[in-house]
C-alpha positions in Angstrom: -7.3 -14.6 6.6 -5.7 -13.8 10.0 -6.0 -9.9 11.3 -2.0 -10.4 11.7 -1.7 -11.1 8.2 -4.5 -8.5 7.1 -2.1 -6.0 9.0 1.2 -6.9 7.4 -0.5 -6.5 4.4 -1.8 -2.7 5.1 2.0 -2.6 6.6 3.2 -3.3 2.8 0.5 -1.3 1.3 1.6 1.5 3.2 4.8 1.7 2.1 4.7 3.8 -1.2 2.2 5.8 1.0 4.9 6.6 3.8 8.3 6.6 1.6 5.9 9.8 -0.3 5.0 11.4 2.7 8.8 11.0 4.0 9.6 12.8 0.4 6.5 15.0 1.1 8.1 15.8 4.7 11.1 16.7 3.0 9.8 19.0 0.5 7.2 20.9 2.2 8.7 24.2 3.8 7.6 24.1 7.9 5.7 20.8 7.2 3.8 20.7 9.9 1.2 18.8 11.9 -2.0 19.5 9.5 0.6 18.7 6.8 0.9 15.1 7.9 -2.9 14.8 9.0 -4.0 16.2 5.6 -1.5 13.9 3.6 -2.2 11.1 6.0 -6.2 11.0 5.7 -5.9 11.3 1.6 -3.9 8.6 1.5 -5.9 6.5 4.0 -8.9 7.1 2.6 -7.8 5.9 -1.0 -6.1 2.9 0.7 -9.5 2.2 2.2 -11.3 2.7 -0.9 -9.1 0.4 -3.6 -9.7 -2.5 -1.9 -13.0 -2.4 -1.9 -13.3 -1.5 -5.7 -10.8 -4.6 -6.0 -13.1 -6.9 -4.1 -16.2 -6.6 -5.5 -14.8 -7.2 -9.0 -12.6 -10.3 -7.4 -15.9 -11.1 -5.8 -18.2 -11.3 -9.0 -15.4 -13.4 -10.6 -15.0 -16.0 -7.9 -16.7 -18.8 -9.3 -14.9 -19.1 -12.4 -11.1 -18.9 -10.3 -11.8 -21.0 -7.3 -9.2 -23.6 -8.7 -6.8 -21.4 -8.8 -7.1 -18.5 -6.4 -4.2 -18.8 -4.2 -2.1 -19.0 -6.6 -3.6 -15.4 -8.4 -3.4 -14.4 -5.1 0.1 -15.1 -5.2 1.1 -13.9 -8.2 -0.6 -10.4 -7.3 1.0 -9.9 -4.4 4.4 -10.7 -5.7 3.5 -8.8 -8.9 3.6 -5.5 -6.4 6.1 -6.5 -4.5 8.4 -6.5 -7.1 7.1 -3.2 -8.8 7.7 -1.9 -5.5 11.5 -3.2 -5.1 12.2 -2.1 -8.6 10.9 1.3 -8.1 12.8 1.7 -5.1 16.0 1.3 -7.3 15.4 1.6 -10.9 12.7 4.9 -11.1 13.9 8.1 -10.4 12.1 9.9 -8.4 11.0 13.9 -8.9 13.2 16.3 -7.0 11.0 19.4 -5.1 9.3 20.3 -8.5 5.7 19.6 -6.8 3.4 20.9 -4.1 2.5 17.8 -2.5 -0.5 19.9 -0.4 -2.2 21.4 -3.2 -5.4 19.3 -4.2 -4.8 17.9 -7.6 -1.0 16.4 -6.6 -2.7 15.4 -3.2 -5.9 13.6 -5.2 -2.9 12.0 -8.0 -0.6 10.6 -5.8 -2.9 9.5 -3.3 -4.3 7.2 -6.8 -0.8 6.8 -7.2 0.0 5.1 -4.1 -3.5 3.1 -3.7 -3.4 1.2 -6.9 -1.4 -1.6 -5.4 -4.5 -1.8 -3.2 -6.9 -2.2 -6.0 -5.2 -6.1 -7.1 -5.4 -6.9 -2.8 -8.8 -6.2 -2.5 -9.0 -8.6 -6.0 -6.8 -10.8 -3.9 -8.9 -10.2 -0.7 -12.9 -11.5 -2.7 -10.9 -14.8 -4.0 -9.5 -15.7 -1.1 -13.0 -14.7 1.0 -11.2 -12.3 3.1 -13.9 -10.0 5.1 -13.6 -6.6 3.5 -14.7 -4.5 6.3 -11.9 -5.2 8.8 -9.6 -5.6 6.2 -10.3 -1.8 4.7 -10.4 -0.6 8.2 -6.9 -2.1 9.3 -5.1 -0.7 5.5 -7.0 2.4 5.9 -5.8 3.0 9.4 -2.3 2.0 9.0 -1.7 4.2 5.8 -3.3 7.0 7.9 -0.4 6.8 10.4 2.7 5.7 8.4 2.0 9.0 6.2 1.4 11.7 8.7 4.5 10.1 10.6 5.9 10.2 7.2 5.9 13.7 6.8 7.1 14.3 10.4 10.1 11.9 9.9 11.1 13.3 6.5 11.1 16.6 7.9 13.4 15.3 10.3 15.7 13.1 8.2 15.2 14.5 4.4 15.1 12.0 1.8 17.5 8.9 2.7 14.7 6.6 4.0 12.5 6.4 0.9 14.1 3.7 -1.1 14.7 1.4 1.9 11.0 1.6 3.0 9.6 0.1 -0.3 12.0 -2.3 -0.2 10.8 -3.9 2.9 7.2 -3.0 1.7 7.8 -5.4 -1.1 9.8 -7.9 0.7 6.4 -8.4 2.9 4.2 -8.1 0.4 6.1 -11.0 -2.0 6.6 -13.2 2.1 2.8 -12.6 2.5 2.6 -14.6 -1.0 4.2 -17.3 -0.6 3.0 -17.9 2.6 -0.7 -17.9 1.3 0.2 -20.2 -2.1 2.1 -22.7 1.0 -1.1 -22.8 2.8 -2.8 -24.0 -0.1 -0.8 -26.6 -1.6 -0.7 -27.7 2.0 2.8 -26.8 2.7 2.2 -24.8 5.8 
């Protein structure tokens, strides 16, 4: 897989990641710059860390999908994309009821937000992806679309947060087709 591609990838991944750091930005009284570093390094961290729990299971069961990898691979990714379109419209979100600093909301939404990860790092073992530069690009990228996250949604409030998983999922459904075209030789 191509380090552009890996990257639009951790660009969609990041998405939930930054559109809860906007809503963090927005919540937090005086968010300030160890706000968005603190928010930004949880979530990077359990970016980094999903994939590579979703690899090596991918990777044990690569012998038994090689047939029919890409399209898994393409079904996955359009499987979050989607989740991620229809929660930007469908599932309301929580008003300023939470602390999103305090450890356990910090530990639960990082989860929250690196799940999606987990089925690319599945994606990321049957398609032979290296894991190492892959973790190190989403892991990275998530870092610094939350911790601008919470800067921005201390700016702006809470209008950007729907639109931001929207385009998250619209790459993350393109990135899918584009890999199930490659492999019925479309591309």
């Amino acid at each position: 897989m191509e380090l552009l591609t890996i990257f639009l990838i951790a660009v969609g991944l990041s998405m939930d990641a930054f559109a809860v750091s906007i809503s963090s930005g927005f919540i937090i009284p005086d968010a300030n710059r160890s706000h968005g570093l603190r928010i930004g390094l949880f979530f990077g961290m359990f970016q980094a860390v999903m994939p590579v729990l979703g690899w090596f299971a991918g990777y044990r069961l690569q012998y038994f999908i090689d047939e029919v990898d890409h399209w898994i691979a393409f079904g996955l990714l359009a499987f979050v994309g989607c989740k991620m379109i229809y929660e930007a419209y469908f599932v309301k979100k929580e008003g300023k009821t939470i602390d999103p600093i305090h450890l356990k909301t910090l530990l639960l939404l990082s989860v929250a937000t690196s799940i999606d990860a987990l089925a690319v790092g599945l994606t990321f073992a049957v398609l032979g992806t290296p894991l190492f530069p892959a973790v190190l690009i989403i892991g990275f990228t998530t870092f610094i679309f939350s911790g601008a996250g919470v800067y921005m949604g201390r700016q702006w409030g809470g209008y950007a947060g729907k639109y931001v998983e929207l385009i998250g999922g619209l790459i993350l459904i393109g990135i899918g087709f584009k890999i199930l075209l490659q492999h019925l030789g479309l591309v």
